[in-house]
N, CA, C and O of each residue as an XYZ file, in Angstrom:
352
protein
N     -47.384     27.900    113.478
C     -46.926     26.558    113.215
C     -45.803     26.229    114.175
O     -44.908     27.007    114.505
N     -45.961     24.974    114.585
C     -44.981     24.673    115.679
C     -43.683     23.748    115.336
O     -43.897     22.592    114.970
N     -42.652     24.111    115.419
C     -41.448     23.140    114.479
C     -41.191     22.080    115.594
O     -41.029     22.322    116.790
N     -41.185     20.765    114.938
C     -40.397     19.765    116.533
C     -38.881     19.985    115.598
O     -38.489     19.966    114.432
N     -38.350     20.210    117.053
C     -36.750     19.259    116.728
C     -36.243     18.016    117.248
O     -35.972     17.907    118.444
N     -36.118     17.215    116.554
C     -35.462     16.032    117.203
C     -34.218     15.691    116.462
O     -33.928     15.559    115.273
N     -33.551     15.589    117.662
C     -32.082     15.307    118.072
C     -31.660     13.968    117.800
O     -31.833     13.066    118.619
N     -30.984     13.755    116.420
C     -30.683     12.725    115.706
C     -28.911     12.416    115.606
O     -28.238     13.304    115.082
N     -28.504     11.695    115.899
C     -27.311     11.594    116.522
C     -26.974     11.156    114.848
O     -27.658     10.215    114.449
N     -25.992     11.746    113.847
C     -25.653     10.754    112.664
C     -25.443      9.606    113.241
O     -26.212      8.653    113.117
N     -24.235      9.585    114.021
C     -22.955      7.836    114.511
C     -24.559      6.797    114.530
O     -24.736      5.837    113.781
N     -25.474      7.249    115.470
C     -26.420      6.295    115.755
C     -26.925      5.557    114.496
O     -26.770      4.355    114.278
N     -27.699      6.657    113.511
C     -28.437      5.983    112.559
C     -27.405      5.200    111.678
O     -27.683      4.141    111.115
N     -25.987      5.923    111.600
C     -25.090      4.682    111.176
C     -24.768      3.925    111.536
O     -24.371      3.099    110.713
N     -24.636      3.482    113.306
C     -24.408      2.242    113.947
C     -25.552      1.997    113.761
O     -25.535      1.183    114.684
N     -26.646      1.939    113.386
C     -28.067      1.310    113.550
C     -27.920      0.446    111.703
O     -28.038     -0.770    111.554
N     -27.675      1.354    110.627
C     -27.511      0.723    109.425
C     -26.743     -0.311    109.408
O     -27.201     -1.379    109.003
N     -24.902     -0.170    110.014
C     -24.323     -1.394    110.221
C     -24.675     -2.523    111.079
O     -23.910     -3.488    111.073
N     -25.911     -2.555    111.953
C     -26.175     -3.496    112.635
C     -27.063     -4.263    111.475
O     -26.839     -5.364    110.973
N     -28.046     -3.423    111.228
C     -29.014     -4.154    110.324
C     -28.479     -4.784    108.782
O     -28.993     -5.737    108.197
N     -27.351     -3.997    108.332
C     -26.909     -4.550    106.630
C     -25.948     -5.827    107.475
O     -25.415     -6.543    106.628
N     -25.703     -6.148    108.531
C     -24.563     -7.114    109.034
C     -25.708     -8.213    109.372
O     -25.668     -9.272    108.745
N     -26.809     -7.988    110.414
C     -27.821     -9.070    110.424
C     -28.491     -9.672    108.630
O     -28.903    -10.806    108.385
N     -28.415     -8.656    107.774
C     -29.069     -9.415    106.712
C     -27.826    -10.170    105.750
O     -27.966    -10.948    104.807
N     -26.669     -9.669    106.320
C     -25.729    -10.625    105.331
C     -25.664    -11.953    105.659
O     -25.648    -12.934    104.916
N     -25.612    -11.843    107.393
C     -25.469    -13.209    108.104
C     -26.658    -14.051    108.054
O     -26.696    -15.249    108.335
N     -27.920    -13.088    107.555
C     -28.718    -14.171    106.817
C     -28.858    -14.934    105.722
O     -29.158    -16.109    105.514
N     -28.496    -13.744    104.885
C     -27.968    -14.108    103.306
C     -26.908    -15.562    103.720
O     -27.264    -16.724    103.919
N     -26.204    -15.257    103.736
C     -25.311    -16.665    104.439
C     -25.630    -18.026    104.711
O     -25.426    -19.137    104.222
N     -26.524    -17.230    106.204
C     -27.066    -18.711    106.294
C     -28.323    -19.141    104.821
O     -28.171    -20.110    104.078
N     -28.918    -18.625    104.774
C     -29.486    -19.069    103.440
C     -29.110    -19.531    102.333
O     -29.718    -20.278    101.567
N     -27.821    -18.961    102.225
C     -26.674    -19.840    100.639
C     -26.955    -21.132    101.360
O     -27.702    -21.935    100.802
N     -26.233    -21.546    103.015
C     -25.984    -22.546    102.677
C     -26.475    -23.747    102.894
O     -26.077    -24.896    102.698
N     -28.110    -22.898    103.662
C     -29.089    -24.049    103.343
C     -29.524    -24.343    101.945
O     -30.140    -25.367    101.649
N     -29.174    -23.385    101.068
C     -29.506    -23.598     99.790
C     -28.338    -24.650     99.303
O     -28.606    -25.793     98.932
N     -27.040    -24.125     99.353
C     -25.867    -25.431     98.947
C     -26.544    -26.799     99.642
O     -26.980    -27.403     98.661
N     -26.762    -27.359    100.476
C     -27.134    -28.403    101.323
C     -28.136    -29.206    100.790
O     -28.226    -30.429    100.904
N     -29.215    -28.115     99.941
C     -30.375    -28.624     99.351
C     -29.874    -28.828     98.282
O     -30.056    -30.039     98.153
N     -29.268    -28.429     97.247
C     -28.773    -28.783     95.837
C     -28.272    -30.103     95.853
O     -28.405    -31.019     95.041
N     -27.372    -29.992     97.467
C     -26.522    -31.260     97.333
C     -27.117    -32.623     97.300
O     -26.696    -33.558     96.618
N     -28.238    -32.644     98.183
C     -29.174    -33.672     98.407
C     -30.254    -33.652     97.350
O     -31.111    -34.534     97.418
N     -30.324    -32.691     96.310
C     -31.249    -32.947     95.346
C     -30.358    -33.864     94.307
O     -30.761    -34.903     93.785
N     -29.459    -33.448     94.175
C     -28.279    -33.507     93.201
C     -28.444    -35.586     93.775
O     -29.088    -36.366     93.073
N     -27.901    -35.932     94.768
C     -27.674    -37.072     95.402
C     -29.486    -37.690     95.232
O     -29.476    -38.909     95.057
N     -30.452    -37.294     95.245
C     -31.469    -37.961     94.519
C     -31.673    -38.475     93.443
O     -32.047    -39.635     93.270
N     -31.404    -37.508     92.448
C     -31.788    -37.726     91.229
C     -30.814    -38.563     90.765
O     -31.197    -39.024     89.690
N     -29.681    -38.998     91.081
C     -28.650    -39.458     90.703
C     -29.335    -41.228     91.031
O     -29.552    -42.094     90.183
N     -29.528    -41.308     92.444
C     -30.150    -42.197     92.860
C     -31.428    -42.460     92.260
O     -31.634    -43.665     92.117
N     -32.117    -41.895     91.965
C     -33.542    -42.041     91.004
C     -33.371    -42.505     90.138
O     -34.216    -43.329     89.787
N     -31.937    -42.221     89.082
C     -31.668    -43.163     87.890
C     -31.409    -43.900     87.704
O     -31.766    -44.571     86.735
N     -30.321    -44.308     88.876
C     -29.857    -45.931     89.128
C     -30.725    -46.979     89.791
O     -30.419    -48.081     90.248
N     -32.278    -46.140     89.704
C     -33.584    -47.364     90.039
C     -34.330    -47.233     88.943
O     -35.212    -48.091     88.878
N     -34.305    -46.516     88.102
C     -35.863    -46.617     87.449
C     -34.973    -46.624     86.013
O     -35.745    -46.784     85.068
N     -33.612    -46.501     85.598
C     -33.222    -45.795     84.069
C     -32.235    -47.433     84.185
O     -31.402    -47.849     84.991
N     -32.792    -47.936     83.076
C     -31.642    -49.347     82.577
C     -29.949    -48.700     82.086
O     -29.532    -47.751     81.422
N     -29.264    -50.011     82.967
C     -27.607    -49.843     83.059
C     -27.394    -49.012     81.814
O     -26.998    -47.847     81.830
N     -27.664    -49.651     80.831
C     -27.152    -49.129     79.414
C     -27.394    -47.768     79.251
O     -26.607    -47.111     78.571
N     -28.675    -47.072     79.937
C     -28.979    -45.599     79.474
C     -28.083    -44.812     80.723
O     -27.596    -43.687     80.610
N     -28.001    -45.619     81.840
C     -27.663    -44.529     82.922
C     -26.755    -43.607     83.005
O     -26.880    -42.608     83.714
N     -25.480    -43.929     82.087
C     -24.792    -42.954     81.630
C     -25.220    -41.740     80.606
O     -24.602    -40.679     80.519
N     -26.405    -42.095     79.838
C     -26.685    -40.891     78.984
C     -27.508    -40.155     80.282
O     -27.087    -39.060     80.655
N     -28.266    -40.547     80.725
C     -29.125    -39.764     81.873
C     -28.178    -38.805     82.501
O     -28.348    -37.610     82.260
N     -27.420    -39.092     83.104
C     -26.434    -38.884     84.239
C     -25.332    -38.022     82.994
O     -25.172    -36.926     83.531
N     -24.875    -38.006     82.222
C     -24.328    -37.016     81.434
C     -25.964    -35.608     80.936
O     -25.863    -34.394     80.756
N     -26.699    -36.123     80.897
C     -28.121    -35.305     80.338
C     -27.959    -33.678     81.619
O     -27.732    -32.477     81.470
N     -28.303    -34.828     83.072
C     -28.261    -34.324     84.014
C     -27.181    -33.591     84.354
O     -27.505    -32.419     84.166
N     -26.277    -33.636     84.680
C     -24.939    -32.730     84.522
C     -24.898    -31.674     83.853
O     -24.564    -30.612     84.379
N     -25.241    -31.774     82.537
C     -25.383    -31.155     81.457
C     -26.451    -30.096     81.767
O     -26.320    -28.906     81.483
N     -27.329    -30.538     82.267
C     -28.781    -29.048     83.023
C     -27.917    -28.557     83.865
O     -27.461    -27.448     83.588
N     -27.465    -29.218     85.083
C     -26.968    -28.647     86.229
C     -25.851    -27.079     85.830
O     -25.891    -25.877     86.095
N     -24.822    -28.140     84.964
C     -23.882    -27.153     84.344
C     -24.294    -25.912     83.902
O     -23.750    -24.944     84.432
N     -25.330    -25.668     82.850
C     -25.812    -24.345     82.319
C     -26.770    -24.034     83.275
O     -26.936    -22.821     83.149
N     -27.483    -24.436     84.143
C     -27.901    -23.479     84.621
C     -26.901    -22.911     85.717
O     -26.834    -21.719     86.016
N     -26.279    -23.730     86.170
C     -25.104    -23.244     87.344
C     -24.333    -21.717     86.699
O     -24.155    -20.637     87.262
N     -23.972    -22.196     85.233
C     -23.207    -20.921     84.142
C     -24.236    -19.702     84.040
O     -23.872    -18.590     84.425
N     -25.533    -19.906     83.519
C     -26.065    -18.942     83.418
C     -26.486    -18.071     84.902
O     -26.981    -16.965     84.686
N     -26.348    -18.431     86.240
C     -26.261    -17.766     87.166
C     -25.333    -17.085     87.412
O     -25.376    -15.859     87.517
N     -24.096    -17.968     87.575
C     -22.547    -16.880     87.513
C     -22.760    -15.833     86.431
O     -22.154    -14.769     86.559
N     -23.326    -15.963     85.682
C     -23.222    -15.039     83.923
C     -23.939    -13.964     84.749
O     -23.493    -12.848     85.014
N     -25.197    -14.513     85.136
C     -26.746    -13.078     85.496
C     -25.680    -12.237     87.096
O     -25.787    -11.025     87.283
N     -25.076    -12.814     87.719
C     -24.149    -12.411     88.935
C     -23.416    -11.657     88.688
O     -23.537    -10.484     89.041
N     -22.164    -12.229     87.818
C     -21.382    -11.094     87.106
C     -21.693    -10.240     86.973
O     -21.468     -9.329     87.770
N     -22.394    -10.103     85.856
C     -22.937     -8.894     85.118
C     -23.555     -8.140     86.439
O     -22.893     -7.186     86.847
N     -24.586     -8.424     87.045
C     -25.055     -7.416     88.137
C     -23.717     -6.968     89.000
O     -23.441     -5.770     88.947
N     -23.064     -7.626     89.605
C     -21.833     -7.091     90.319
C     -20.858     -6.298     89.347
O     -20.023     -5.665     89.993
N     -20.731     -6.155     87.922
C     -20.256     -5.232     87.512
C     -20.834     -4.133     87.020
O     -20.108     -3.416     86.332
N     -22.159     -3.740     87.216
C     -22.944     -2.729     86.684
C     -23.579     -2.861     85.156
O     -24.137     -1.983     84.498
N     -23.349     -4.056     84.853
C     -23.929     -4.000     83.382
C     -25.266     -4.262     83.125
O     -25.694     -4.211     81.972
């Protein structure tokens, strides 16, 4: 049986890990904040959607309704975040 050896430098495969966990953060990144950008302009739709199609008198219950989704689900993400960033 014939053994290969190959000559594996540690520093490398660890400069090779910090290149790659640094390219996927700076993706992660950019992805939040095409994601912030999109919320914002969804957020700025629907708002606008009510003040065409929902009569003066309701538009405040709409627009409190709406808030009101945004809010808990915004909470229940920080909640599911937390908890994963503290090990629970």
């Amino acid at each position: 049986m014939s053994e290969t050896n190959i000559d594996t430098d540690p520093s490398e495969a660890s400069s090779d890990f910090q290149i790659r966990r640094n390219l996927y953060r700076a993706a992660l990144g950019l992805f939040v904040l095409l994601a912030v950008v999109a919320v914002v302009q969804l957020y700025a739709s629907v708002n606008a959607t009510i003040a065409t199609f929902v009569a003066d008198e309701y538009r405040p219950l709409f627009r409190a309704a709406f808030n009101l989704v945004v809010l808990l689900v915004s909470g229940l993400g920080i909640s599911l975040t937390v908890r994963e960033l503290s090990g629970e």
